[in-house]
C-alpha positions as YAML, in Angstrom:
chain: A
units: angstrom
residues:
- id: 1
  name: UNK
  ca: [-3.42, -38.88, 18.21]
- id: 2
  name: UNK
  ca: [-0.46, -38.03, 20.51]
- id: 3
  name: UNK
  ca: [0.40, -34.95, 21.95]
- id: 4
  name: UNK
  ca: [2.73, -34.47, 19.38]
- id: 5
  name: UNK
  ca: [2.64, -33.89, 15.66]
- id: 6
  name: UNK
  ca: [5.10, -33.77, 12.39]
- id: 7
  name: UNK
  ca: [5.17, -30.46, 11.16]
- id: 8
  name: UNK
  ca: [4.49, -29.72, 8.06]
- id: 9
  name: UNK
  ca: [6.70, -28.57, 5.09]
- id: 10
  name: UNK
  ca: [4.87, -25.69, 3.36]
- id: 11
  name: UNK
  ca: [4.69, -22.69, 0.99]
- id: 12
  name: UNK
  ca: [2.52, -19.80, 1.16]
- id: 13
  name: UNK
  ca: [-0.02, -18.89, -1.78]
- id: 14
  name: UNK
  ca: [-1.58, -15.83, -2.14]
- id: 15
  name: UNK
  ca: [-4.92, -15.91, -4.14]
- id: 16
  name: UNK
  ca: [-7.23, -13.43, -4.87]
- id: 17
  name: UNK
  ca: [-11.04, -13.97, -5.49]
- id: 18
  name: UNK
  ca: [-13.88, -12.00, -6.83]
- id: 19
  name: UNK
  ca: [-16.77, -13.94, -4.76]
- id: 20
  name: UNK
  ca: [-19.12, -11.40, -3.78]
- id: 21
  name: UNK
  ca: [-19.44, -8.75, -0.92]
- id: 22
  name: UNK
  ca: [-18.58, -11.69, 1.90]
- id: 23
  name: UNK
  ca: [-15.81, -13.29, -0.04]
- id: 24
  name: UNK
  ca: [-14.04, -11.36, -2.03]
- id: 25
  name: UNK
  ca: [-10.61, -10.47, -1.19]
- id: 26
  name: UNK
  ca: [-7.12, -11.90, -1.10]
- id: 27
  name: UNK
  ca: [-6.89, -15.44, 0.46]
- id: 28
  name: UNK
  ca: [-3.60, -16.47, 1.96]
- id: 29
  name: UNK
  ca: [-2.85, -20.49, 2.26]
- id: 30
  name: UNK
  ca: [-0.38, -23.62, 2.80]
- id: 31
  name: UNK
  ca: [0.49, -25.72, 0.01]
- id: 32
  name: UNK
  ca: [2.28, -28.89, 2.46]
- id: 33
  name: UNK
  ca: [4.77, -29.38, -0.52]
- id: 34
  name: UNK
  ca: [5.24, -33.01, 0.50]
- id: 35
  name: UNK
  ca: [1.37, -34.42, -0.87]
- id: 36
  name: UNK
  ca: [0.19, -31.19, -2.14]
- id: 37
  name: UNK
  ca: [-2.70, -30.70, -0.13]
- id: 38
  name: UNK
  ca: [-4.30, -27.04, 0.16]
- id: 39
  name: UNK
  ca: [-4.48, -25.68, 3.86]
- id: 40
  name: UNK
  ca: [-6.54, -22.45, 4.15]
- id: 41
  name: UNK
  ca: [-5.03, -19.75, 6.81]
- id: 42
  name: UNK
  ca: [-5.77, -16.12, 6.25]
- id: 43
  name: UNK
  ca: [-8.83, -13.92, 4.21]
- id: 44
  name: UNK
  ca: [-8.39, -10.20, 3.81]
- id: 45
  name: UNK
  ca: [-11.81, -8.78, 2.73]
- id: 46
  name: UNK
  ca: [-11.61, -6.16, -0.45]
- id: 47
  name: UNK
  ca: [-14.24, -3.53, -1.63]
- id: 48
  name: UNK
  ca: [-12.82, -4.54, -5.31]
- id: 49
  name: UNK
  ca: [-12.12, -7.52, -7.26]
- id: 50
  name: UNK
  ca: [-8.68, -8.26, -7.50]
- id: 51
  name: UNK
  ca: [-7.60, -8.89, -11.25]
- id: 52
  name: UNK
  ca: [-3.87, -10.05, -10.85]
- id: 53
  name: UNK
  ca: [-1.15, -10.74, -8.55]
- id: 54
  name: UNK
  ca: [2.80, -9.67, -8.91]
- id: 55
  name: UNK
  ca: [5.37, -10.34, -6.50]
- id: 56
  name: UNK
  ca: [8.90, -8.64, -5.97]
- id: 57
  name: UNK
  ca: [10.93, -9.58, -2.87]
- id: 58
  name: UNK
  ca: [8.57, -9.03, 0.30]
- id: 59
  name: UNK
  ca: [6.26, -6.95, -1.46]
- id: 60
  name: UNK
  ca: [2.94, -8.23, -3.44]
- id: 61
  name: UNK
  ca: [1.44, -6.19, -6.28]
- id: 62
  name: UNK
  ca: [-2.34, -6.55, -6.68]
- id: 63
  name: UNK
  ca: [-4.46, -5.04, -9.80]
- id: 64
  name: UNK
  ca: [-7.99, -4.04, -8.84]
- id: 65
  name: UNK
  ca: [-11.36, -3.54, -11.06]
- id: 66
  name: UNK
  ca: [-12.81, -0.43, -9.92]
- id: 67
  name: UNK
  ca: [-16.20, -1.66, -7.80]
- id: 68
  name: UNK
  ca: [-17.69, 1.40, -7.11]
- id: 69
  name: UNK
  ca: [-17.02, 3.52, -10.21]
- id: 70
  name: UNK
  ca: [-15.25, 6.75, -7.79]
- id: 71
  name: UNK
  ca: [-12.24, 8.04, -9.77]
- id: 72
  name: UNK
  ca: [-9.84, 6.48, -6.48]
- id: 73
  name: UNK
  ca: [-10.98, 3.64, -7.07]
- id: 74
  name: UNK
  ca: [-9.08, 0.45, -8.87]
- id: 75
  name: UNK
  ca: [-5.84, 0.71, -9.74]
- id: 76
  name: UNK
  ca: [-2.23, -1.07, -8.60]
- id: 77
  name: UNK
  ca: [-1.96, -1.61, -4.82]
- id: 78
  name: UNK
  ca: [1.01, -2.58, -3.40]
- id: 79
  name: UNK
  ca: [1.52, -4.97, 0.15]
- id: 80
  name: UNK
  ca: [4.39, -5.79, 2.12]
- id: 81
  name: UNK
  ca: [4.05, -9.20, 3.23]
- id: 82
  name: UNK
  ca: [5.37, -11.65, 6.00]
- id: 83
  name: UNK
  ca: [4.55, -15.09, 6.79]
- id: 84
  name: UNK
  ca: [0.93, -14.54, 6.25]
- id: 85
  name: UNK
  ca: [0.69, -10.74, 7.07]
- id: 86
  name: UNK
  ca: [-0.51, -8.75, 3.98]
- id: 87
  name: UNK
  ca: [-0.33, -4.79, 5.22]
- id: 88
  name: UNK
  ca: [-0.94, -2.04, 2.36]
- id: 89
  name: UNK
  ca: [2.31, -0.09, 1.57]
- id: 90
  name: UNK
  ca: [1.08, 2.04, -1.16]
- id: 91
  name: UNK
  ca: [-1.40, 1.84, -3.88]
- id: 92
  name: UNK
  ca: [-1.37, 4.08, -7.62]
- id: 93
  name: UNK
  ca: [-5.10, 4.74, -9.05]
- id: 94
  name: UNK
  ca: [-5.64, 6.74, -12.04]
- id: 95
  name: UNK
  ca: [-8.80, 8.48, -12.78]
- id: 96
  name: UNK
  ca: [-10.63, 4.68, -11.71]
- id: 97
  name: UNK
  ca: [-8.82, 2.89, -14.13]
- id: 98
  name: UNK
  ca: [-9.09, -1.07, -13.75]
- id: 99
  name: UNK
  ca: [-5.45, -2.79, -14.44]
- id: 100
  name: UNK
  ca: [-5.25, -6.52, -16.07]
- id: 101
  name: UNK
  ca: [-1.60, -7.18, -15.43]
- id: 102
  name: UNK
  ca: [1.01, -5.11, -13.65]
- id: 103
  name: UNK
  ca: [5.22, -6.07, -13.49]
- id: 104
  name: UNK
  ca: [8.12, -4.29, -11.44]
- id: 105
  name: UNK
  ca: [11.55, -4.42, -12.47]
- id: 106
  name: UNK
  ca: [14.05, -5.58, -10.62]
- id: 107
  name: UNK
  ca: [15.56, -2.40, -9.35]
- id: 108
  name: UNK
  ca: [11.81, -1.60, -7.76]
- id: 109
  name: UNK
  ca: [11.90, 2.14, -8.94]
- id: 110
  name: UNK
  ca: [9.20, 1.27, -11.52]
- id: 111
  name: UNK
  ca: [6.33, -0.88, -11.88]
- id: 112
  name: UNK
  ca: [4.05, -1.11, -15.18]
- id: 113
  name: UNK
  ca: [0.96, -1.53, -15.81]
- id: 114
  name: UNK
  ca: [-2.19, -2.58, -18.50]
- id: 115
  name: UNK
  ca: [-5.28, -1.25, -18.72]
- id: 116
  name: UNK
  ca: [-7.58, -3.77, -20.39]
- id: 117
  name: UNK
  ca: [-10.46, -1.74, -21.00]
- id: 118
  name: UNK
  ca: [-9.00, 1.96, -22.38]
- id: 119
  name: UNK
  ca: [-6.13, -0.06, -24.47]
- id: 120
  name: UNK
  ca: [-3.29, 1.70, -22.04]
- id: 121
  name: UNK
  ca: [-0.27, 1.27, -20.81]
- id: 122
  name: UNK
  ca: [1.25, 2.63, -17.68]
- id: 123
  name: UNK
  ca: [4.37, 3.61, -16.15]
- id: 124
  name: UNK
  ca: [4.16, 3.98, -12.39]
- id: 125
  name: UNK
  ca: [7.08, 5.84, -10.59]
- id: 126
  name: UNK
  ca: [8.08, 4.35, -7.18]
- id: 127
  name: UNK
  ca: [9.80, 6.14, -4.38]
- id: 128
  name: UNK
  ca: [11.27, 4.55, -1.04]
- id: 129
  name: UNK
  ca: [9.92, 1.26, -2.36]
- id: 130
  name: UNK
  ca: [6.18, 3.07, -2.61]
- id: 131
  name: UNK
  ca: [4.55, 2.93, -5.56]
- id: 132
  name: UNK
  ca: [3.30, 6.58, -6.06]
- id: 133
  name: UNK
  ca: [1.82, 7.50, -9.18]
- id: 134
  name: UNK
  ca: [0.85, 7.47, -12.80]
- id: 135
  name: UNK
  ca: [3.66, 9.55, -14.39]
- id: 136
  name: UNK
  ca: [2.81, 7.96, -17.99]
- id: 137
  name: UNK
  ca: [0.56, 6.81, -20.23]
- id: 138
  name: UNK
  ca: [0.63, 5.01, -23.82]
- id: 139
  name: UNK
  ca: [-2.62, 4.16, -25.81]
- id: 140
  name: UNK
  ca: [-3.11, 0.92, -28.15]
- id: 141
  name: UNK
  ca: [-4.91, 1.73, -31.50]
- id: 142
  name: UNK
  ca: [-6.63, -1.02, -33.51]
- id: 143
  name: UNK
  ca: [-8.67, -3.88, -33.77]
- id: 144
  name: UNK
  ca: [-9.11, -7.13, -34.82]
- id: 145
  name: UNK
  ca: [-11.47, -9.35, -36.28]
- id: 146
  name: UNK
  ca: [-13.96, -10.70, -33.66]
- id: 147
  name: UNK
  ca: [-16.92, -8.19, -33.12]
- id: 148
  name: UNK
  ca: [-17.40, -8.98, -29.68]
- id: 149
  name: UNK
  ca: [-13.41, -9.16, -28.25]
- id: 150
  name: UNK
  ca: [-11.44, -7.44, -30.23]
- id: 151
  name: UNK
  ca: [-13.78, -4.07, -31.22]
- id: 152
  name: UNK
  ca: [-10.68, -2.10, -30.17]
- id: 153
  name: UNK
  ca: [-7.10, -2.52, -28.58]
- id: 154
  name: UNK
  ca: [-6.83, -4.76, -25.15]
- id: 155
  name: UNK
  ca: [-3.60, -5.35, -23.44]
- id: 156
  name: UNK
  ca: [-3.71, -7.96, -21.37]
- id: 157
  name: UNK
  ca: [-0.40, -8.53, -19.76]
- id: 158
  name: UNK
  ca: [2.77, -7.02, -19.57]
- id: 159
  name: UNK
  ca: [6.26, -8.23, -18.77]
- id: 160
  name: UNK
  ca: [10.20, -7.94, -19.41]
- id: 161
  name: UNK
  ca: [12.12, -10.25, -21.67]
- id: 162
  name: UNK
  ca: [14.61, -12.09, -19.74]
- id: 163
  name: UNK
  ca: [17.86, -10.36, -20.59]
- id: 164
  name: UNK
  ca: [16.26, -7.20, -19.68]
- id: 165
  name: UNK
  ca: [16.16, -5.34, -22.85]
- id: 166
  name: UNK
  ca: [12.35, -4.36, -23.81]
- id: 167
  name: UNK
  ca: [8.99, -4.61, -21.90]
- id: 168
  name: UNK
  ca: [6.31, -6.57, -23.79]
- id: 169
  name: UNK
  ca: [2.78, -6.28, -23.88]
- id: 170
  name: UNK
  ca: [0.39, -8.97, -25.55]
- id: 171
  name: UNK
  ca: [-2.52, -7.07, -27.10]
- id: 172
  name: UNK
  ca: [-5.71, -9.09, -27.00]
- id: 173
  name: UNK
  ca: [-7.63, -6.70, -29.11]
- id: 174
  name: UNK
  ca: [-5.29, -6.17, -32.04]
- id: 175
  name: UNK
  ca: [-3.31, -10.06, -31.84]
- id: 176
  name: UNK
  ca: [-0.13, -7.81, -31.28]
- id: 177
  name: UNK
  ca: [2.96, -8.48, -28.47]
- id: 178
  name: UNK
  ca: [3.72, -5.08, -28.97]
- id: 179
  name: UNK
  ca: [7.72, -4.57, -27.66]
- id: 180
  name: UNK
  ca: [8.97, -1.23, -25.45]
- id: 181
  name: UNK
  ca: [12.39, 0.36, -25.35]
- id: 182
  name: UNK
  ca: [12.68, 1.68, -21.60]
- id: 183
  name: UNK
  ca: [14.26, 4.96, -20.99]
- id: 184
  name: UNK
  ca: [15.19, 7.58, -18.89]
- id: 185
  name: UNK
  ca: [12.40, 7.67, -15.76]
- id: 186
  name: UNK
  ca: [11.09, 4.40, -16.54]
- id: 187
  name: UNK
  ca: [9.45, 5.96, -19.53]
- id: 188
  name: UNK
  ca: [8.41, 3.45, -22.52]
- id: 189
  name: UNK
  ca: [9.01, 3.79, -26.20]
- id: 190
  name: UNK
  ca: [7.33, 1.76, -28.83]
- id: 191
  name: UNK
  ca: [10.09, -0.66, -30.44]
- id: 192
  name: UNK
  ca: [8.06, -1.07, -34.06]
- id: 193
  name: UNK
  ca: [10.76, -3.11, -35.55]
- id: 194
  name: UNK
  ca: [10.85, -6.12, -33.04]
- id: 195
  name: UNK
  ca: [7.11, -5.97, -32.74]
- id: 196
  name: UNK
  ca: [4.75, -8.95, -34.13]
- id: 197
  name: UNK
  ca: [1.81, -10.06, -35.28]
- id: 198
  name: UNK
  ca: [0.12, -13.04, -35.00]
- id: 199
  name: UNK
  ca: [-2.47, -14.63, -36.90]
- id: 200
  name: UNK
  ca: [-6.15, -12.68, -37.15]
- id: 201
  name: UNK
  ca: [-8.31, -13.60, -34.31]
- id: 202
  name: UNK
  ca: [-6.00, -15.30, -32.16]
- id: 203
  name: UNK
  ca: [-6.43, -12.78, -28.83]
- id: 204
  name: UNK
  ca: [-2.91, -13.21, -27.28]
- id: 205
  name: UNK
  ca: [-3.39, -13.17, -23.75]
- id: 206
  name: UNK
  ca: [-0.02, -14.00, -22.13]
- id: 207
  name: UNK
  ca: [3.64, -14.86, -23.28]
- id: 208
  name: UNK
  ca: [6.00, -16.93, -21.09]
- id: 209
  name: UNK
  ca: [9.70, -17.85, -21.69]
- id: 210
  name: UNK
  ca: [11.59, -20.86, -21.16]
- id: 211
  name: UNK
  ca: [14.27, -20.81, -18.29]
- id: 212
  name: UNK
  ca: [17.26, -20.26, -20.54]
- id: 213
  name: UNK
  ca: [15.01, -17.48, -22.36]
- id: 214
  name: UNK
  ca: [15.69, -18.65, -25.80]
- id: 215
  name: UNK
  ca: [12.11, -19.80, -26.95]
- id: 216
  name: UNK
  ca: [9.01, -17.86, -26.18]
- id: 217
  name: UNK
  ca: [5.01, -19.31, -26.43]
- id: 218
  name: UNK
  ca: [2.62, -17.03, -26.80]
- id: 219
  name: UNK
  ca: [-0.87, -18.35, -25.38]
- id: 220
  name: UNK
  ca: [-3.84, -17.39, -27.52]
- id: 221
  name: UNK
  ca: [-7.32, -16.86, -25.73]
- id: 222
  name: UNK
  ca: [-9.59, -16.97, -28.86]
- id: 223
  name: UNK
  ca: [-7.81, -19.35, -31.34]
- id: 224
  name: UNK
  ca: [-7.01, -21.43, -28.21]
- id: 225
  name: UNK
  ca: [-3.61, -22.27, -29.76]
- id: 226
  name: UNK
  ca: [-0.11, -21.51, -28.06]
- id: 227
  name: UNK
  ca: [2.73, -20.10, -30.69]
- id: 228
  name: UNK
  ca: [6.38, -21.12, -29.93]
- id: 229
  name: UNK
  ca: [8.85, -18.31, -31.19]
- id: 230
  name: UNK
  ca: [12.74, -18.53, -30.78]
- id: 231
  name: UNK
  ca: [14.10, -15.09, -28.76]
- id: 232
  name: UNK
  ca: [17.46, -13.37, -29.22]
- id: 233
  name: UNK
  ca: [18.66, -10.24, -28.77]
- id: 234
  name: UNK
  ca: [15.22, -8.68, -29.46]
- id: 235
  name: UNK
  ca: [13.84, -10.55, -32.23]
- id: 236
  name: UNK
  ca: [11.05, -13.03, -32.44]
- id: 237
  name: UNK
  ca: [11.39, -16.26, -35.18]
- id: 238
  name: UNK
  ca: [8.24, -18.17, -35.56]
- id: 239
  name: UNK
  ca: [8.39, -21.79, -34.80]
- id: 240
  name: UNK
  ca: [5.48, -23.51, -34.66]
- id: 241
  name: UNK
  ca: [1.67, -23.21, -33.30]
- id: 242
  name: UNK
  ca: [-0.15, -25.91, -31.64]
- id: 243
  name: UNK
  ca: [-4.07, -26.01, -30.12]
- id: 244
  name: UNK
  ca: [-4.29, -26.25, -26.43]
- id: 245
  name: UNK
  ca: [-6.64, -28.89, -26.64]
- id: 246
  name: UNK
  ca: [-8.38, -31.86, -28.74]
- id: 247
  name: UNK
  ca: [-10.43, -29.65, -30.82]
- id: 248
  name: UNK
  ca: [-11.89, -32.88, -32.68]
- id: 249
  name: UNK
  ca: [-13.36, -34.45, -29.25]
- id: 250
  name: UNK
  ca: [-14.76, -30.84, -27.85]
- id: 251
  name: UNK
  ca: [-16.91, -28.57, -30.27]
- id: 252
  name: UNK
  ca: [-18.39, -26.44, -27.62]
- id: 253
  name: UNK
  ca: [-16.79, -22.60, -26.91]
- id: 254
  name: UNK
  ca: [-13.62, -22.88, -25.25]
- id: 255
  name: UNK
  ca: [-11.07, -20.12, -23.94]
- id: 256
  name: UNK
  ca: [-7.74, -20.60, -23.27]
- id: 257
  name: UNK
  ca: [-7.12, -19.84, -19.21]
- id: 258
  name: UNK
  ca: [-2.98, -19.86, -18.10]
- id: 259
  name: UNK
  ca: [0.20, -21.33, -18.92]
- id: 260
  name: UNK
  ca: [3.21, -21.82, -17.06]
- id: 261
  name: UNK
  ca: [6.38, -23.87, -17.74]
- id: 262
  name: UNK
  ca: [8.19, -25.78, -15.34]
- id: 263
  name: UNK
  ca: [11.44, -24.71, -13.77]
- id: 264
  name: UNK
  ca: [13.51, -27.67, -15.70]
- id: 265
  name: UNK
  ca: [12.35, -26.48, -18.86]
- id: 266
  name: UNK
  ca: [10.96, -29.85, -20.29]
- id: 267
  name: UNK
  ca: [7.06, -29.44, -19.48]
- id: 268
  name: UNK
  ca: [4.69, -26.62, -20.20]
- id: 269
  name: UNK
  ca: [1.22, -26.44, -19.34]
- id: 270
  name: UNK
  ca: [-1.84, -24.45, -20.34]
- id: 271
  name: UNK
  ca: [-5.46, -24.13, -19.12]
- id: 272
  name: UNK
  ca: [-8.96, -24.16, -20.94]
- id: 273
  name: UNK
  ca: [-11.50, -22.58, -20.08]
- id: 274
  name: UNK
  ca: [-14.88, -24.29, -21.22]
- id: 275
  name: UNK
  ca: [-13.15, -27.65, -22.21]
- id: 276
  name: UNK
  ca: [-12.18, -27.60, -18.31]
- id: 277
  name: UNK
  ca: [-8.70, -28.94, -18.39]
- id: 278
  name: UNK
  ca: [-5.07, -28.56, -18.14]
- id: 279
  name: UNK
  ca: [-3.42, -29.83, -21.15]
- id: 280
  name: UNK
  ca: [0.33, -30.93, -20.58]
- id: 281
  name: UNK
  ca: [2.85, -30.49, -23.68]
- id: 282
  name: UNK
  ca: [6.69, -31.75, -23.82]
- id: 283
  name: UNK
  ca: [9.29, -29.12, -24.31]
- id: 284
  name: UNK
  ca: [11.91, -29.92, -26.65]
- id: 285
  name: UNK
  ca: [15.24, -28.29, -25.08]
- id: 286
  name: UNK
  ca: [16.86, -27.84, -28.79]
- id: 287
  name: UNK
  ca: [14.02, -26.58, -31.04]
- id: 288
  name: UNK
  ca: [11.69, -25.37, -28.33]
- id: 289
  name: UNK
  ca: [8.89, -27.05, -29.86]
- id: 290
  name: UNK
  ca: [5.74, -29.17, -27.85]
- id: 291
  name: UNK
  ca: [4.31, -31.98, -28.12]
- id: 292
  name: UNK
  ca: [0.81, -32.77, -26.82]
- id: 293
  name: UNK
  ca: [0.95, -35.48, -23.81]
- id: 294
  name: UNK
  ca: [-2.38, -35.51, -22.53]
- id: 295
  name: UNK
  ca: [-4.99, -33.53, -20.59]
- id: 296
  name: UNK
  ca: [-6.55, -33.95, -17.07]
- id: 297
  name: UNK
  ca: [-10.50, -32.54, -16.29]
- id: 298
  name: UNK
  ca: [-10.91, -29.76, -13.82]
- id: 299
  name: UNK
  ca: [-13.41, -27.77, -12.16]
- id: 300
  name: UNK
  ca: [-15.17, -25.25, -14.34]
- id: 301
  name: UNK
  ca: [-13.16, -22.60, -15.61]
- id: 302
  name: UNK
  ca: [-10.02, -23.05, -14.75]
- id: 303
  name: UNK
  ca: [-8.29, -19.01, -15.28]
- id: 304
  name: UNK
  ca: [-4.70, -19.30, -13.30]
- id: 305
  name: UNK
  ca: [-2.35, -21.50, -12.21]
- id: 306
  name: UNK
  ca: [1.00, -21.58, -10.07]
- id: 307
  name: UNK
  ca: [4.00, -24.59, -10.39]
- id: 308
  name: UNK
  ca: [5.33, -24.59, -6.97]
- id: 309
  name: UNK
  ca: [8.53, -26.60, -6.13]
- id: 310
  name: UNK
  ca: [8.33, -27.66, -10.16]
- id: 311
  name: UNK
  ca: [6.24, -30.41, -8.55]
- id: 312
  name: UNK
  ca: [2.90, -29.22, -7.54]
- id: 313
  name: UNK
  ca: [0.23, -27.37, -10.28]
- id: 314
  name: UNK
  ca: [-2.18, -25.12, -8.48]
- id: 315
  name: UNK
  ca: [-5.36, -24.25, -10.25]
- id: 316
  name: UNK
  ca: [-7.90, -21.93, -9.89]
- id: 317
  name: UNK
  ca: [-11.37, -22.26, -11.44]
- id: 318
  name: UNK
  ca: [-13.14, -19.35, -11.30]
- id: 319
  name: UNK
  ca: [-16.58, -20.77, -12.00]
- id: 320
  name: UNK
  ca: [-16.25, -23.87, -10.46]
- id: 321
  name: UNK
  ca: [-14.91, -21.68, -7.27]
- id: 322
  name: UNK
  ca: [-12.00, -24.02, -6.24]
- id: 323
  name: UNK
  ca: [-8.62, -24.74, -5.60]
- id: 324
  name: UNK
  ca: [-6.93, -27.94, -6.73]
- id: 325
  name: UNK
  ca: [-3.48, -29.28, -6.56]
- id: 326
  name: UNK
  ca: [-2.29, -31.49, -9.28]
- id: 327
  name: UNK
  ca: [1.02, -33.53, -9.36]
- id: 328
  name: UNK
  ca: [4.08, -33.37, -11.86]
- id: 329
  name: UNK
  ca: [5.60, -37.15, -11.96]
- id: 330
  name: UNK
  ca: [8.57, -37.13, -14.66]
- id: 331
  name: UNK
  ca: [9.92, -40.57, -16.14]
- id: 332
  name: UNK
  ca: [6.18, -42.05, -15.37]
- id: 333
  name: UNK
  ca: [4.99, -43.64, -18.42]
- id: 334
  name: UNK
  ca: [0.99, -43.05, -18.71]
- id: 335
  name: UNK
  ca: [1.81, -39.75, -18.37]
- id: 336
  name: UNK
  ca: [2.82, -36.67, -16.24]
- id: 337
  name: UNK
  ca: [0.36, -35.05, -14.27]
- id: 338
  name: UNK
  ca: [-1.33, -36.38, -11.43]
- id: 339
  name: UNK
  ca: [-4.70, -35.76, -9.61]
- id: 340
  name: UNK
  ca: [-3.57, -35.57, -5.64]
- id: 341
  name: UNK
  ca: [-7.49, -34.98, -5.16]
- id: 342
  name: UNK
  ca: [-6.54, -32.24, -2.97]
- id: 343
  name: UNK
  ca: [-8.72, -29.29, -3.22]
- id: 344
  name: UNK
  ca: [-10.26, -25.99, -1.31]
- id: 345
  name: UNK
  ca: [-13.52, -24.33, -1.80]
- id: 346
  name: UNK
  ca: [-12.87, -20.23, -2.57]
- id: 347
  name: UNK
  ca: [-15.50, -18.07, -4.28]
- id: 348
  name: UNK
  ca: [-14.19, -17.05, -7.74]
- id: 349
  name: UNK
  ca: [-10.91, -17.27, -7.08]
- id: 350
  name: UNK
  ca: [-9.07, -15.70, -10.44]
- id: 351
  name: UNK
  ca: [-5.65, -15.12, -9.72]
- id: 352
  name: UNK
  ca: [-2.32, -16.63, -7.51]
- id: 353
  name: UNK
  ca: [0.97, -16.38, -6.93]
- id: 354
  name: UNK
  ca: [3.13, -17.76, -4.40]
- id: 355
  name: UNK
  ca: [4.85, -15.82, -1.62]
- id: 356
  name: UNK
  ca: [7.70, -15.69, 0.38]
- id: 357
  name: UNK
  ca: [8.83, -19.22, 2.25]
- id: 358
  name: UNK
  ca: [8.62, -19.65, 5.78]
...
């Protein structure tokens, strides 16, 4: 072999798994970003199971479940991270709550969160770049039609629009993005006029935004559709709704996992959980619409996903417990995503996001 070697080109990718009292934690690997093969480096064992990953700058947001049921338990903890150091700078719990999603605006003087299972949403002040503490609290009334999901209100993930004007919150349990005004202290008012419904028994999980911010799709857990919407200046216009998979060829329960959208704009691509597949749609750049290309099997359960270097799709399958990398190939024509047959073994692994370059 030589007593030299070609480096590698890589970026880091933080994932965090539920696994059980061995492997659960955060997981910290190389994606070589020239084949797309996964290289494990790092575990950081965790009492709790990590529900979601946010990063801002050198700092890496993680929402726990509470695991022991103790009122400090759970909650937003925040890490300052280097290369693949992951040190706790602060964390924010709240009576044991169990945050779904969490976001941090730009400034870093406030980070938000959702509580799945009360139907809240947070407002967490941060000091000298520490998160601190719970200084508000909103709660989601309603319900929607499925007995089993959607008994009461369920936010699920929270987010600014792209020019900066509201916070949004996609409301599993009521099939509401439900749209804050942000004011003095970070504080969140209800905007009930740019608000929207969708459809009965669709479960909005997540809403994503093209690069230019002027369409929106909403990804719907239950009715395992995606909606398209046009965006400006607050408002939401309906454009069209499409199912995440061939609902024809698969009859068997399904839930819709991720989506994420490449950095170009012109591919979006969602996950399905129970089909066991990432579906890959065309992005129309004038009307924001998608077309269905074609889907590729994964392991079982696929929940997240990452686009790194708009060429490599990370997923996650929780219940399959793996990592796999998957190519994008534009201007190929049987299609545009490629197995690398790449993967990594990782107990549960439900959530990534990549860090900081090397």
């Amino acid at each position: 072999m030589g007593l030299f070697f070609k480096k590698r080109n890589v970026k880091p990718i933080f994932v965090g798994s539920y696994g059980n009292n061995m492997t659960r934690g955060m997981y910290v690997f190389h994606l070589d970003i020239d084949n797309g093969e996964i290289l494990k480096k790092k575990f950081y064992k965790s009492l709790a199971n990590p529900t979601a990953l946010f990063k801002r700058e050198r700092f890496i947001y993680v929402c726990y479940k509470n695991h022991t049921g103790k009122k400090t338990d759970g909650g937003l903890w925040q890490y300052a991270t280097m290369d693949l150091q992951f040190g706790l700078a602060g964390k924010a719990t709240c009576q044991g709550k169990t945050y779904m999603s969490c976001f941090v605006n730009e400034n870093r003087d406030f980070a938000y969160a959702v509580d799945y299972y009360n139907g809240e949403v947070v407002t967490i002040a941060i000091l000298k770049q520490k998160i601190v503490k719970v200084t508000q609290t909103i709660k989601h009334e309603g319900h929607g039609p499925d007995p089993k999901r959607q008994s009461e209100a369920h936010p699920h993930f929270i987010e600014q629009t792209p020019d900066q004007q509201r916070m949004f919150v996609c409301d599993l349990g009521t099939d509401e993005v439900v749209l804050y005004k942000i004011g003095e202290k970070g504080r969140l008012e209800r905007d009930e006029e740019n608000s929207f419904q969708l459809a009965p028994g669709s479960g909005p999980k997540k809403m994503i935004f093209t690069p230019d911010g002027k369409y929106a799709y909403v990804l719907n857990e239950l009715s395992n559709t995606v909606c398209v919407y046009s965006y400006q200046d607050c408002q939401f216009t309906f454009i069209q709704e499409i199912d995440t998979y061939p609902k024809d060829e698969y009859t068997k329960e399904s839930l819709a996992g991720d989506i994420v959208i490449s950095e170009k704009g012109d591919y979006l691509f969602v996950s399905n959980r129970g089909h066991d597949s990432v579906a890959a749609f065309e992005v129309d750049s004038s009307t924001g619409k998608l077309t269905y290309i074609e889907y590729l099997d994964t392991d079982e359960k696929p929940r997240a996903m990452i686009l790194v270097n708009d060429r490599w799709l990370v997923v996650a399958s929780q219940l399959g417990g793996t990592l796999e990398s998957f190519e994008l190939k534009r201007n190929e024509s049987k299609g545009v995503l490629y197995e690398t047959h790449f993967s990594y073994m990782v107990g549960e692994p439900v959530c990534l996001i990549e860090g900081r370059g090397l």
